[in-house]
Every structure is written in structure tokens, then in C-alpha cells.
N, CA, C and O atoms as a Tinker XYZ file with bonds, in Angstrom:
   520  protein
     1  N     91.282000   32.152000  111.727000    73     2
     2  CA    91.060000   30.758000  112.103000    64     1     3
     3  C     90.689000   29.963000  110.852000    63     2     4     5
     4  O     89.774000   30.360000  110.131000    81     3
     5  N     91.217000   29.109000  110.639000    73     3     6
     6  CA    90.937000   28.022000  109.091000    64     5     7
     7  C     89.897000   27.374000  109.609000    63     6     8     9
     8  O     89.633000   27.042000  110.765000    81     7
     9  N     89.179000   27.200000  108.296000    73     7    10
    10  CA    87.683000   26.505000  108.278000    64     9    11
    11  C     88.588000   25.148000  108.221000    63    10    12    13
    12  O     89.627000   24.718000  107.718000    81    11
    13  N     87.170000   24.638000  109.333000    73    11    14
    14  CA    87.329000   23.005000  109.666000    64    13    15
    15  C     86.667000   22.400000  108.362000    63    14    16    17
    16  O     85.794000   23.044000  107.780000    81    15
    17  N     87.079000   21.171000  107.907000    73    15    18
    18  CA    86.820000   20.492000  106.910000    64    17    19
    19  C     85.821000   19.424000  107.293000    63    18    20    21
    20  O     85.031000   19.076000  106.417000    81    19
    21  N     85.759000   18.923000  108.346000    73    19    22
    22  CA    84.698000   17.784000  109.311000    64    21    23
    23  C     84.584000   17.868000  110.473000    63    22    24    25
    24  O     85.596000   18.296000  111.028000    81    23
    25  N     83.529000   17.573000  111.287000    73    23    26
    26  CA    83.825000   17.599000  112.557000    64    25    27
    27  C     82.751000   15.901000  112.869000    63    26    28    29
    28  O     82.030000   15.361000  112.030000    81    27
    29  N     82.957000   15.511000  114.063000    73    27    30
    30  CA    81.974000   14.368000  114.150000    64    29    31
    31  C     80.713000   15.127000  114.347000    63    30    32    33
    32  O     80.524000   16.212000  114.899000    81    31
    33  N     80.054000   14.464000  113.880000    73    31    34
    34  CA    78.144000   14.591000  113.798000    64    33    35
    35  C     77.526000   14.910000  115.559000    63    34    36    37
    36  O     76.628000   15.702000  115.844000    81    35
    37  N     78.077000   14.299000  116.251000    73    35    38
    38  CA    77.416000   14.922000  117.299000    64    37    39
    39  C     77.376000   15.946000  117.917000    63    38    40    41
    40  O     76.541000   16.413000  118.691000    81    39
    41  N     78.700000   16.430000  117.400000    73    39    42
    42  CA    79.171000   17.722000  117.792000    64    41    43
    43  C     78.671000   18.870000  116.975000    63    42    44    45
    44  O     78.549000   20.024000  117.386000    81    43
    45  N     78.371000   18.394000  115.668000    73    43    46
    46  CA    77.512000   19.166000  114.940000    64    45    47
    47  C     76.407000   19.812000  115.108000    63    46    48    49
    48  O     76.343000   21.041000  115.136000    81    47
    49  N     74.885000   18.592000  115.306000    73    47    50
    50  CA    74.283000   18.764000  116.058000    64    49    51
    51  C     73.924000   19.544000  117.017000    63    50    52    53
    52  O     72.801000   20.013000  117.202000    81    51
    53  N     75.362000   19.772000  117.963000    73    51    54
    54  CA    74.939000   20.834000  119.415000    64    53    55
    55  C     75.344000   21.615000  118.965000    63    54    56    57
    56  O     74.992000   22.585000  119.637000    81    55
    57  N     76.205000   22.085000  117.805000    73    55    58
    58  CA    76.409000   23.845000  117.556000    64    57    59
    59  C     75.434000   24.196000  117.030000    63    58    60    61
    60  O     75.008000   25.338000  117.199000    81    59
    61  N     74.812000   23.290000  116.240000    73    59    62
    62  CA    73.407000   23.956000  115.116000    64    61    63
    63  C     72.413000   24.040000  115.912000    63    62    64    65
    64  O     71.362000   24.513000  115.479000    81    63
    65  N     72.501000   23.639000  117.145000    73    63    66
    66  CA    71.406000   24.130000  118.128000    64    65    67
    67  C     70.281000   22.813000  118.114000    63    66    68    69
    68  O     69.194000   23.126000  118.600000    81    67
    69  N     70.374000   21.559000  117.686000    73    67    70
    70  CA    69.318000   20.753000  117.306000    64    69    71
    71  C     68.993000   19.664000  118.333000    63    70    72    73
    72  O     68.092000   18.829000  118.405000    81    71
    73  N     70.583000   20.124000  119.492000    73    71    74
    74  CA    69.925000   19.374000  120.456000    64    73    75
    75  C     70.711000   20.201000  121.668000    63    74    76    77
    76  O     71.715000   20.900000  121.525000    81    75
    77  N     70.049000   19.957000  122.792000    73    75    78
    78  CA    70.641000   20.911000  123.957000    64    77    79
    79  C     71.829000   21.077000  124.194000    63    78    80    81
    80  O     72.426000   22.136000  123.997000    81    79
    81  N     72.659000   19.336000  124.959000    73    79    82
    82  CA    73.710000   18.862000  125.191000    64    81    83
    83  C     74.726000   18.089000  124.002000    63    82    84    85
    84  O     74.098000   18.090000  122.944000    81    83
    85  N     75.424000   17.751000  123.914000    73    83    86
    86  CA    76.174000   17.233000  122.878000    64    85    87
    87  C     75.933000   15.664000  123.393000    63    86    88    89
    88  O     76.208000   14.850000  122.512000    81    87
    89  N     75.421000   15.017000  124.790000    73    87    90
    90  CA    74.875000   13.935000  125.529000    64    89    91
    91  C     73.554000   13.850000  124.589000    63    90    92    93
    92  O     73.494000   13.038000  123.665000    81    91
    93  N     72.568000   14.691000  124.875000    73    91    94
    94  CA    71.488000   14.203000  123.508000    64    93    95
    95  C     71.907000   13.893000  122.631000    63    94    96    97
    96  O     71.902000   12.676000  122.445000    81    95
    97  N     72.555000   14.835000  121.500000    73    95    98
    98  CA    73.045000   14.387000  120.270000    64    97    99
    99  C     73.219000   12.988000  120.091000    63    98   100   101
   100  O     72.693000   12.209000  119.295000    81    99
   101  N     74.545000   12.729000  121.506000    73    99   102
   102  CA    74.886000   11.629000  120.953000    64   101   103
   103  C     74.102000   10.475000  121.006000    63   102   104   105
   104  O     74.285000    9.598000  120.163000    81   103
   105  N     72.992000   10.310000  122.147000    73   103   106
   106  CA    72.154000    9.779000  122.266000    64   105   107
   107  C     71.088000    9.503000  121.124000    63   106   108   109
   108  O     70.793000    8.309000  121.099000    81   107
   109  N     70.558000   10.111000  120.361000    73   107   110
   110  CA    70.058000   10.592000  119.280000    64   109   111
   111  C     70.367000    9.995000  117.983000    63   110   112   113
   112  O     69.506000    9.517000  117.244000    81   111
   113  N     72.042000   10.046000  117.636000    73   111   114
   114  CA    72.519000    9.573000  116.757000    64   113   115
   115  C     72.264000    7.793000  116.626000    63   114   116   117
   116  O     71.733000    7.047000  115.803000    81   115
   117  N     73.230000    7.577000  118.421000    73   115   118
   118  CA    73.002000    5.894000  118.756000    64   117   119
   119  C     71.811000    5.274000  118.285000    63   118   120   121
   120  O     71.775000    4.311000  117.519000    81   119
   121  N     70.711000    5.951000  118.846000    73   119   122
   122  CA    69.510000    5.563000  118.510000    64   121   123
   123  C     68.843000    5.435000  117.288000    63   122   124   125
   124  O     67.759000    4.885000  117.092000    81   123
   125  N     69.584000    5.992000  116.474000    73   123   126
   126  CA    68.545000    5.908000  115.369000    64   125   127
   127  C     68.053000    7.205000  115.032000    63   126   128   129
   128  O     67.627000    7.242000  113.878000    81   127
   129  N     67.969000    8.296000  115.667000    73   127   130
   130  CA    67.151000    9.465000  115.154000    64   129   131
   131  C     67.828000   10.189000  114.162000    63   130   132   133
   132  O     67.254000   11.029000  113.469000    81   131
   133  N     69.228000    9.859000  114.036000    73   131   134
   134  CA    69.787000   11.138000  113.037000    64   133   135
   135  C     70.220000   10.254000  111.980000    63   134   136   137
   136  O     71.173000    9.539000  112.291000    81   135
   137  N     69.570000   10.062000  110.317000    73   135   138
   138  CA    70.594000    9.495000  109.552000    64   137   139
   139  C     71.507000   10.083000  108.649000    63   138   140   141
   140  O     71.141000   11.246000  108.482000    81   139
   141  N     72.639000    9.810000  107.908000    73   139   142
   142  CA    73.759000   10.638000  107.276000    64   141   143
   143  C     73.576000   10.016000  106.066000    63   142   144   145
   144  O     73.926000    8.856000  105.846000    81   143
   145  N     72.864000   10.979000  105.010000    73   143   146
   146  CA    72.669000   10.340000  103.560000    64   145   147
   147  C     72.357000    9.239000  103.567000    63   146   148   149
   148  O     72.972000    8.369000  102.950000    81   147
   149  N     70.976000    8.962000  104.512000    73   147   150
   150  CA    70.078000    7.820000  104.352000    64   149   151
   151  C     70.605000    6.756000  105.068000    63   150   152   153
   152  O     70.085000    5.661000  104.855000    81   151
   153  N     71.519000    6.818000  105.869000    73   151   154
   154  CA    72.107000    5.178000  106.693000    64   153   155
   155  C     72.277000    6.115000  108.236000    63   154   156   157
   156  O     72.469000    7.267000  108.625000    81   155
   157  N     72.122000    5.141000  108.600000    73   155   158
   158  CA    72.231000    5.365000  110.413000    64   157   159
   159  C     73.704000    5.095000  110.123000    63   158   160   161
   160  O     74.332000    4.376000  109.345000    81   159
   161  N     74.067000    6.239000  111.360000    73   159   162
   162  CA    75.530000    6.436000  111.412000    64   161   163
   163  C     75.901000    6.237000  113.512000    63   162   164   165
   164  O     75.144000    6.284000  114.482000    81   163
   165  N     77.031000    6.074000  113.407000    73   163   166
   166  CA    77.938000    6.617000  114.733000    64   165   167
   167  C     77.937000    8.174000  115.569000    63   166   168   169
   168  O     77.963000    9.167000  114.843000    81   167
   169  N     77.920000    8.293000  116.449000    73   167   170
   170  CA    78.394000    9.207000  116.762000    64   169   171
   171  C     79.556000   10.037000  116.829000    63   170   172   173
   172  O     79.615000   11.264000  116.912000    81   171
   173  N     80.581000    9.085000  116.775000    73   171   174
   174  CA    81.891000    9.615000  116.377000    64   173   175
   175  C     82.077000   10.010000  114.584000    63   174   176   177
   176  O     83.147000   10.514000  114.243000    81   175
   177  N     80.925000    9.733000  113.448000    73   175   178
   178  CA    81.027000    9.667000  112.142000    64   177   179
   179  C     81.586000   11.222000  111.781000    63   178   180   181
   180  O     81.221000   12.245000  112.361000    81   179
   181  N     82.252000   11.167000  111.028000    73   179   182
   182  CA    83.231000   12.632000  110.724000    64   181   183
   183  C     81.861000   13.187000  109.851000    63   182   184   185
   184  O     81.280000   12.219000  109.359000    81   183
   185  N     81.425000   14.035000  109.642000    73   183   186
   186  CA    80.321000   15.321000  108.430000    64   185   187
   187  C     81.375000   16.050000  108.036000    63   186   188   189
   188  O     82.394000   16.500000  108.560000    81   187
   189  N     80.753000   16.051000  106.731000    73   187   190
   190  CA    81.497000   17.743000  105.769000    64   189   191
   191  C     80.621000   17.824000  105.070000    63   190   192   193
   192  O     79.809000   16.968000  104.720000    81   191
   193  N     80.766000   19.384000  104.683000    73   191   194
   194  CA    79.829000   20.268000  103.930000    64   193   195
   195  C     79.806000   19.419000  102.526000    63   194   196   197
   196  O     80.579000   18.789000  101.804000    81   195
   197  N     77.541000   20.048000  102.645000    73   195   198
   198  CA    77.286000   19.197000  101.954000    64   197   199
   199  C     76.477000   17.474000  101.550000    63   198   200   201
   200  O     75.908000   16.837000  100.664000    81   199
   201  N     76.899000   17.424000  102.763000    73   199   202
   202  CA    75.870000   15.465000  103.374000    64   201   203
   203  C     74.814000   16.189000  103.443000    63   202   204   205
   204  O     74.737000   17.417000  103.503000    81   203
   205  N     73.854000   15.277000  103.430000    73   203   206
   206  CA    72.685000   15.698000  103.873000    64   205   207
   207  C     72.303000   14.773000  105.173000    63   206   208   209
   208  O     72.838000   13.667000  105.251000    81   207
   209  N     71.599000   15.099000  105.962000    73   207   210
   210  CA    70.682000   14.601000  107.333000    64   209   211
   211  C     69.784000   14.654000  107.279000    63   210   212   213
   212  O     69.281000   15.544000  106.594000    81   211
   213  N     69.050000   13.801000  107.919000    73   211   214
   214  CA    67.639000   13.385000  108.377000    64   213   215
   215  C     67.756000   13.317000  109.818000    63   214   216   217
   216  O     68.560000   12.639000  110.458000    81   215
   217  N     66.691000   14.246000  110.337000    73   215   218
   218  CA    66.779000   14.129000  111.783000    64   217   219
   219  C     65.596000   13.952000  112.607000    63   218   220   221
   220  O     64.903000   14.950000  112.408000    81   219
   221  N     65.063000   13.236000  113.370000    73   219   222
   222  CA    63.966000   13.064000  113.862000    64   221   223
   223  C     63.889000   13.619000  115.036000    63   222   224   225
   224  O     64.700000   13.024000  115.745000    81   223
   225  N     63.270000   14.571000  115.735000    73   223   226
   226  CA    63.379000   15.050000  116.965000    64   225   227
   227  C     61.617000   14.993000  117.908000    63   226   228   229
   228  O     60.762000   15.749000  117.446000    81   227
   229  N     61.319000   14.337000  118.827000    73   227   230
   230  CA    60.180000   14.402000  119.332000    64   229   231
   231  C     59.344000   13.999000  118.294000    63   230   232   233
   232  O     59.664000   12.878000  117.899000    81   231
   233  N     57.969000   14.695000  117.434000    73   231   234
   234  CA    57.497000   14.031000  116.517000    64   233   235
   235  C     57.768000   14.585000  115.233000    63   234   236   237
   236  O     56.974000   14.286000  114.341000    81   235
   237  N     59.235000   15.727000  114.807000    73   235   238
   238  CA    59.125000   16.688000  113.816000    64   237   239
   239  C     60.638000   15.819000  113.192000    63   238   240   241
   240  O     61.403000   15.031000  113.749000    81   239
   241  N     60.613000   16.260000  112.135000    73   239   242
   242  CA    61.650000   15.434000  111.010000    64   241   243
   243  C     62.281000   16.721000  110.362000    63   242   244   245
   244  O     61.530000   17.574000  109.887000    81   243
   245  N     63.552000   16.866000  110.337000    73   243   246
   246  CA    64.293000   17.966000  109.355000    64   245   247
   247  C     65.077000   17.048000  108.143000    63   246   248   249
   248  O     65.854000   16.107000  108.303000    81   247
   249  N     64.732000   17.486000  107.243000    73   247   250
   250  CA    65.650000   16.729000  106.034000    64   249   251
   251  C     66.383000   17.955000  105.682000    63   250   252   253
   252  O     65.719000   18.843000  105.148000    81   251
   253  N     68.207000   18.251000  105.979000    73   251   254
   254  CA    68.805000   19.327000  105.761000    64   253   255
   255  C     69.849000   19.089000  105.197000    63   254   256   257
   256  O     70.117000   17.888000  105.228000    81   255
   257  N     70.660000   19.777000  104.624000    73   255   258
   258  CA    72.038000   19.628000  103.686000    64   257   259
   259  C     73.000000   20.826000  104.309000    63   258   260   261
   260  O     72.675000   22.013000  104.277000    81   259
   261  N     74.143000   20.367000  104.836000    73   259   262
   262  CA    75.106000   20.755000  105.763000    64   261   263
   263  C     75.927000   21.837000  104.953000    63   262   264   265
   264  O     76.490000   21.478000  103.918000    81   263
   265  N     76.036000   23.412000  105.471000    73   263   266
   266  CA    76.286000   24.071000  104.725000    64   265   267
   267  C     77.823000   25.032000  105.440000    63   266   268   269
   268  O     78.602000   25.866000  104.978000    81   267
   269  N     77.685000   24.457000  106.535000    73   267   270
   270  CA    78.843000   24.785000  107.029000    64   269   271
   271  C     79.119000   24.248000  108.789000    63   270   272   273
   272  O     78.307000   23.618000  109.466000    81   271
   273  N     80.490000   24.716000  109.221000    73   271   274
   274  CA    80.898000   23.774000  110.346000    64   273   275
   275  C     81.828000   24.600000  111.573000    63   274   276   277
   276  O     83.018000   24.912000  111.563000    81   275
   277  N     81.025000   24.759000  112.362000    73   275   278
   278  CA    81.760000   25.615000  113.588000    64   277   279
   279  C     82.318000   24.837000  114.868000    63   278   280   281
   280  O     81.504000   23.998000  115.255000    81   279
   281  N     83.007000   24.868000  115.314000    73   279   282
   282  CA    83.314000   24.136000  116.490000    64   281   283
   283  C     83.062000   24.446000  117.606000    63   282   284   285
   284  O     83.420000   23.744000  118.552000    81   283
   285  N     82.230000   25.833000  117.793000    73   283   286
   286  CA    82.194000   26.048000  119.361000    64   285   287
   287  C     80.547000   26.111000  118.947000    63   286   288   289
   288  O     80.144000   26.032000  117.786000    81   287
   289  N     79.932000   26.223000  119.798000    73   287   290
   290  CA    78.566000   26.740000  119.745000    64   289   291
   291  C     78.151000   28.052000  120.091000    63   290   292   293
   292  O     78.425000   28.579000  121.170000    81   291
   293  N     77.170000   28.844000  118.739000    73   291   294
   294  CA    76.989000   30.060000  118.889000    64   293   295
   295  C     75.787000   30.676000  118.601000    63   294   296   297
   296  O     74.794000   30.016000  118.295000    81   295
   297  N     75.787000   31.737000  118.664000    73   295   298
   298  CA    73.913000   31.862000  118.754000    64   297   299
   299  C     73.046000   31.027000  118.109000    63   298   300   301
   300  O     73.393000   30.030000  117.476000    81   299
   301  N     71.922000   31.413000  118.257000    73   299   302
   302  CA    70.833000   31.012000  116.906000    64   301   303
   303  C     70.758000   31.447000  116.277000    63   302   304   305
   304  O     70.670000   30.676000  115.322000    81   303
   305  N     70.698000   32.630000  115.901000    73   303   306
   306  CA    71.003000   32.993000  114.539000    64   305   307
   307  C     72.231000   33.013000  113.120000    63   306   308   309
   308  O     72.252000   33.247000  111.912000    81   307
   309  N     73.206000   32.574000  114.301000    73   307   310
   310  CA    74.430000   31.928000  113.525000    64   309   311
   311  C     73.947000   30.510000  112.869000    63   310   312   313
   312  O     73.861000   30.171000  111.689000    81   311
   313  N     73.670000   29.822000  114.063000    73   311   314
   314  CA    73.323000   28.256000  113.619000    64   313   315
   315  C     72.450000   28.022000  112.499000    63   314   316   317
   316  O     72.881000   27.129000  111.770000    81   315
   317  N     71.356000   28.538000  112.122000    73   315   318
   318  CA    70.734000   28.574000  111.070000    64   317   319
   319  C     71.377000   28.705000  109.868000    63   318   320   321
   320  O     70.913000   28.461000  108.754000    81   319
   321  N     72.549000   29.133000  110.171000    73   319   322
   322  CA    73.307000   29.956000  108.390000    64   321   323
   323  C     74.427000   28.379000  108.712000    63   322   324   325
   324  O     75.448000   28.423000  108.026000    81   323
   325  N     74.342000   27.366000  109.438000    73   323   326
   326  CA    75.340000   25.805000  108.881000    64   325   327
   327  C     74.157000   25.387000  108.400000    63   326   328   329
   328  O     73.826000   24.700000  109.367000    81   327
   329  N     73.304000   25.284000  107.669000    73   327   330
   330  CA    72.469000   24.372000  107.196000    64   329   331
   331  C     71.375000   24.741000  106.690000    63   330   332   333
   332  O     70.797000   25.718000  107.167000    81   331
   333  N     70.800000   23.979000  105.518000    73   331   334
   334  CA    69.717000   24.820000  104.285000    64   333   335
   335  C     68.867000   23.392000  104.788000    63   334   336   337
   336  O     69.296000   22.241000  104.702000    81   335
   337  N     67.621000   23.801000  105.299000    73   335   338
   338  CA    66.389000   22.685000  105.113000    64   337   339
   339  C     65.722000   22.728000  103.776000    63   338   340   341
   340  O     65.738000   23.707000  103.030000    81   339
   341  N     65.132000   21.577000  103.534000    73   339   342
   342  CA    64.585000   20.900000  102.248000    64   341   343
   343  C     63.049000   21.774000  102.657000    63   342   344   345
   344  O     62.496000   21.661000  103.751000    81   343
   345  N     62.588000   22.557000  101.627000    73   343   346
   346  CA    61.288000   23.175000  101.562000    64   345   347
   347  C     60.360000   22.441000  102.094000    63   346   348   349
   348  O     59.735000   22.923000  103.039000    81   347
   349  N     59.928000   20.630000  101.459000    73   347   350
   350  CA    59.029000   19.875000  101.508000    64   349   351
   351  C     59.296000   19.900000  103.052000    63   350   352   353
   352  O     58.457000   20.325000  103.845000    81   351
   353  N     60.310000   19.498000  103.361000    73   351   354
   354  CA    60.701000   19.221000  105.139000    64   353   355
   355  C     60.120000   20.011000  106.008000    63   354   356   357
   356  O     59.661000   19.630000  107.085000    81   355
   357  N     60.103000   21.875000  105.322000    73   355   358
   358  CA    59.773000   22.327000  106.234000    64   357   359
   359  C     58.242000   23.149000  106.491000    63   358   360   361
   360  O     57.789000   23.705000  107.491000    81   359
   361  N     57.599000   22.915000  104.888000    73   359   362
   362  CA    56.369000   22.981000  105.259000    64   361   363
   363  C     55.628000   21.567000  105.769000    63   362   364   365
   364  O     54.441000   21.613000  106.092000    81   363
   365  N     56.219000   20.571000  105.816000    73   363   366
   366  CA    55.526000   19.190000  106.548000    64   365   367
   367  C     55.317000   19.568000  108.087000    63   366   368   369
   368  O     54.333000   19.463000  108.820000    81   367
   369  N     56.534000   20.018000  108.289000    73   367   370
   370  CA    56.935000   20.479000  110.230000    64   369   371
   371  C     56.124000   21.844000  110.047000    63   370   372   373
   372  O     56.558000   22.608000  110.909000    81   371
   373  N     55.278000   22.387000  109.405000    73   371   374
   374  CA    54.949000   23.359000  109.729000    64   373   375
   375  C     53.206000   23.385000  109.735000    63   374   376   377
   376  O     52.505000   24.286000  110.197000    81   375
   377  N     52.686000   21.940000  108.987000    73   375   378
   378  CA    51.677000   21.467000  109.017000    64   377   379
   379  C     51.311000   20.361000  110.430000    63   378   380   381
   380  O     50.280000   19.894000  110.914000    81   379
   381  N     52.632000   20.282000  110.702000    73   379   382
   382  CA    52.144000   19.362000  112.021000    64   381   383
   383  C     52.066000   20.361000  113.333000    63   382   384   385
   384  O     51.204000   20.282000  114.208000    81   383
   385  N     52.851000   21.060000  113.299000    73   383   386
   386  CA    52.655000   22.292000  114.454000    64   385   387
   387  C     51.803000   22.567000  114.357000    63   386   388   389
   388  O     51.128000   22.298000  115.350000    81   387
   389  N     50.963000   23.359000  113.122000    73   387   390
   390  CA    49.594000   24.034000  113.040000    64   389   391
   391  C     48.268000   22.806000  113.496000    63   390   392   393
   392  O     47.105000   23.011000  113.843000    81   391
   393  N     48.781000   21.941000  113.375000    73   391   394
   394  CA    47.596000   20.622000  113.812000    64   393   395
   395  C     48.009000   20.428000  115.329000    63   394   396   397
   396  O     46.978000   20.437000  116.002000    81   395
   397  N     48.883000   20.293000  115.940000    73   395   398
   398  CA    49.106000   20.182000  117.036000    64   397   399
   399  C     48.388000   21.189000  117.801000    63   398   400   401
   400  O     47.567000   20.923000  118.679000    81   399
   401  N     48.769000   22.488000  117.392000    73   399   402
   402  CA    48.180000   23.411000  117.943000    64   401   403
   403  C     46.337000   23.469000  118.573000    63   402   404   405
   404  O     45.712000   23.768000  119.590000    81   403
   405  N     46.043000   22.842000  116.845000    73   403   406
   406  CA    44.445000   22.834000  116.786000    64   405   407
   407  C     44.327000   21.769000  117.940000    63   406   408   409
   408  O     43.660000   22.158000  118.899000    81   407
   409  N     44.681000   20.904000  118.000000    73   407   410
   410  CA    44.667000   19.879000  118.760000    64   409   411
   411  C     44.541000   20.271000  120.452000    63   410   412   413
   412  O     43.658000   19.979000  121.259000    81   411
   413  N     45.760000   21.026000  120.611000    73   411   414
   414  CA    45.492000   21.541000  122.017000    64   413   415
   415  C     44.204000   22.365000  122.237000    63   414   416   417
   416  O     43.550000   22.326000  123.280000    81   415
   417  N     43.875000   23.185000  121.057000    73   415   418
   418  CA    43.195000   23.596000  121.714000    64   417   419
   419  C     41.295000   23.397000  121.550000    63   418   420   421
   420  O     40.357000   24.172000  121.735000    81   419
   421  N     41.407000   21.797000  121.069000    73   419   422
   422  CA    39.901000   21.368000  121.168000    64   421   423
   423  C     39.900000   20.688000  122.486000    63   422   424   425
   424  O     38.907000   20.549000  123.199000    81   423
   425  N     40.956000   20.327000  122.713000    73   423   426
   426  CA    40.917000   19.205000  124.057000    64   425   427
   427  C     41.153000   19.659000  125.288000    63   426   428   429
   428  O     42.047000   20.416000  125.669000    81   427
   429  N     39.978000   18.959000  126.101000    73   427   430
   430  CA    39.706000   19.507000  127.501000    64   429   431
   431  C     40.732000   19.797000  128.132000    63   430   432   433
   432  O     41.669000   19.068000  127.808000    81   431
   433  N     41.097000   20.891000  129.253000    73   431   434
   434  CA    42.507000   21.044000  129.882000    64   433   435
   435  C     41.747000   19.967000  131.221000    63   434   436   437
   436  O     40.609000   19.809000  131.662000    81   435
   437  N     43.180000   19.369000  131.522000    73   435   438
   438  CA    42.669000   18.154000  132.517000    64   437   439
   439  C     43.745000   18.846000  133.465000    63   438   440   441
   440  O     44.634000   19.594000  133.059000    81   439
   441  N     43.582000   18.572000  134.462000    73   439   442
   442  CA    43.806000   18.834000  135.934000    64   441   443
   443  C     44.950000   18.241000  135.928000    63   442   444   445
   444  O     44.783000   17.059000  135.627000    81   443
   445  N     46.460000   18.593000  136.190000    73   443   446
   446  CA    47.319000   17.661000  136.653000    64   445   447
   447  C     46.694000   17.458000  138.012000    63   446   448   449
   448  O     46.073000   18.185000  138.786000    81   447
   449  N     47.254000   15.673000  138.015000    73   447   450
   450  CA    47.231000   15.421000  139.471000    64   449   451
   451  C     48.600000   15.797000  140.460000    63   450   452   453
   452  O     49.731000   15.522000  140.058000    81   451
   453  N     48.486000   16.122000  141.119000    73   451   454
   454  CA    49.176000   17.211000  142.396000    64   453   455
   455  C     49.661000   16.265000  143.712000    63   454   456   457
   456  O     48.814000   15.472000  144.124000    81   455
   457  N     50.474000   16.285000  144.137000    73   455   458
   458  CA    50.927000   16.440000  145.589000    64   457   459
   459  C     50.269000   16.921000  146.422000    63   458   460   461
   460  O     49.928000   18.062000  146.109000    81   459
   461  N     49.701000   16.412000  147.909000    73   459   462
   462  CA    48.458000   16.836000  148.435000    64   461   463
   463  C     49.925000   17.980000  149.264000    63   462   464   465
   464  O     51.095000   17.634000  149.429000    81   463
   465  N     49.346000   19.202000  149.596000    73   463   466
   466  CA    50.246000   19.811000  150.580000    64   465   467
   467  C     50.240000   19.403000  152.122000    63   466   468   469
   468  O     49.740000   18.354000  152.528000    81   467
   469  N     50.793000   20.262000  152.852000    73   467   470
   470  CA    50.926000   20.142000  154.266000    64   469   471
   471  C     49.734000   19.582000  154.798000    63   470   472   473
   472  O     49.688000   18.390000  155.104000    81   471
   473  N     48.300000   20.717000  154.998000    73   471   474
   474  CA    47.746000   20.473000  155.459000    64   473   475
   475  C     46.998000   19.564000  155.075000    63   474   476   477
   476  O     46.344000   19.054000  155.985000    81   475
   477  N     46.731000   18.893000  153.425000    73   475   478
   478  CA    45.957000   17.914000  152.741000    64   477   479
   479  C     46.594000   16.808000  153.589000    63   478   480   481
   480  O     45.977000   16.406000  154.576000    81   479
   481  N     47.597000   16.373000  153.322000    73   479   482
   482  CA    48.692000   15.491000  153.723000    64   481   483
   483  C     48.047000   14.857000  155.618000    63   482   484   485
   484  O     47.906000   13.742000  156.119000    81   483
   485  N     47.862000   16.058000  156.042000    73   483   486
   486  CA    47.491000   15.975000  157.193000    64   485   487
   487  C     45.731000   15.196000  157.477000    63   486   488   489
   488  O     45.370000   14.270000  158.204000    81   487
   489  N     45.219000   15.807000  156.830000    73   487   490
   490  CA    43.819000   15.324000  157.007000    64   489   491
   491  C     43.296000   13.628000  155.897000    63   490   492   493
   492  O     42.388000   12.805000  156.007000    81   491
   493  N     44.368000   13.797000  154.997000    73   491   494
   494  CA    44.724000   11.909000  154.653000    64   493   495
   495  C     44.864000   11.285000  156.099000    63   494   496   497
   496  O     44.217000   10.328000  156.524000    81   495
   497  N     45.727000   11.929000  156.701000    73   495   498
   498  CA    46.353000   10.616000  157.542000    64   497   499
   499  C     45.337000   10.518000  159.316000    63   498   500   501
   500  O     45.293000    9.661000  160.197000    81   499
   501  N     44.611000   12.006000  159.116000    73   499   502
   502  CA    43.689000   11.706000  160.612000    64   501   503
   503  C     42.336000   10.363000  159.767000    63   502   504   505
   504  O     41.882000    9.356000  160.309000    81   503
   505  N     41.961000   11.025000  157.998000    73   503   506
   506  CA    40.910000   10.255000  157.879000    64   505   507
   507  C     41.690000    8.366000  157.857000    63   506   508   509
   508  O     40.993000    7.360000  157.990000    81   507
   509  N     42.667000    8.359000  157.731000    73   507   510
   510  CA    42.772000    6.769000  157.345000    64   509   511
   511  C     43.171000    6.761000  158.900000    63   510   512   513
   512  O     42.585000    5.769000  159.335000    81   511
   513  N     43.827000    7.324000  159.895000    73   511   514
   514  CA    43.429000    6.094000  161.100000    64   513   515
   515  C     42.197000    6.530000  161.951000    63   514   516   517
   516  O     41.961000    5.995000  163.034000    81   515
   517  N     41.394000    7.551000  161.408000    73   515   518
   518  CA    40.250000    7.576000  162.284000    64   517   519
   519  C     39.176000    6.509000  161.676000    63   518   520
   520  O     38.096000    6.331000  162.238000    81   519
């Protein structure tokens, strides 16, 4: 099979595993979260090996340089070998996890609030018309 020379960026994205659906991606891109050598791009924008990306996902940032290009999507451990992250990039994302972490675990666990069940449900409705 001959190596692809470009593929569009969103499609990229979902083989390298960086977003679930190729619908995120593209969502993602539209928005603003993914830029292509520093400019917000399209979703349809062609990549080849080599661009670099900036990608913003939830609150973590990858700054990576595109090292190769598959068209189907395949494991994770494949996906890792299209793309070399920037060191600084990835001890930054690795300082915010470790704070996040700390974070969860100084702060009180709070109760989700819940759906009363059957019988809760039931004794709401004798106390409000009794």
C-alpha cells in the first residue's frame, strides 16, 4: 500500500486517537482548538509530514510535529509512532495532571444530587398533598 502524502486534519486527528469520533475532531478544529503551524485552520485543511499542531483538548495542550499518516484508525500503540510531542509540551501536561490530581484529592467528595427513587418519589407526593 503507498504511503499517503496528506490527508485532511480531521481525519488525522481520529487515527492518532486525539479525539473519539472524526465529529469531535471536526468540531474541534471549527472551533478553534486545533492550530496548523500557529493559524487556525479548516477541517477539510490537507496535513503532511512534518507541520506541526497545537491542540487544545479539555484543559491539556499538545504541541506535536506530524510524523506520519494512516488512513484507517489503529491501535494506540500504533498512533503514538504518527507523531513526536515537544518535551516542554509534555512535561507542562504532566504538571497539570499531577496538580489536578492533588486537587481531587484535598477537596471534599460532595454528594451527587440523585433522582429520588420509587418509593422517595412516593412519599414527595403523599407529603406535598397531605
Amino acid at each position: 500500500m503507498p504511503e499517503l502524502e496528506s490527508i485532511r486534519i480531521d481525519k488525522w486527528l481520529w487515527t492518532a486517537r486525539f479525539f473519539k469520533t472524526r465529529k469531535f475532531a471536526s468540531d474541534a478544529v471549527s472551533g478553534g482548538k486545533v492550530h496548523l503551524n500557529g493559524q487556525r485552520c479548516k477541517p477539510a485543511k490537507e496535513l503532511k509530514i512534518g507541520m506541526k499542531l497545537s491542540i487544545t483538548k479539555d484543559q491539556f495542550q499538545w504541541d506535536i510535529t506530524v510524523l506520519g499518516i494512516n488512513s484507517h484508525r489503529r491501535p494506540a500503540k500504533e498512533a503514538v509512532l504518527l507523531y513526536q510531542e515537544d518535551p516542554a509540551s509534555f512535561e507542562k501536561r504532566q504538571q497539570q495532571i499531577i496538580l489536578q490530581k492533588e486537587q481531587r484529592a484535598l477537596a471534599p467528595q460532595i454528594d451527587r444530587e440523585h433522582r429520588p427513587n420509587k418509593k422517595q418519589r412516593r412519599q414527595i407526593h403523599r407529603f406535598k398533598q397531605g
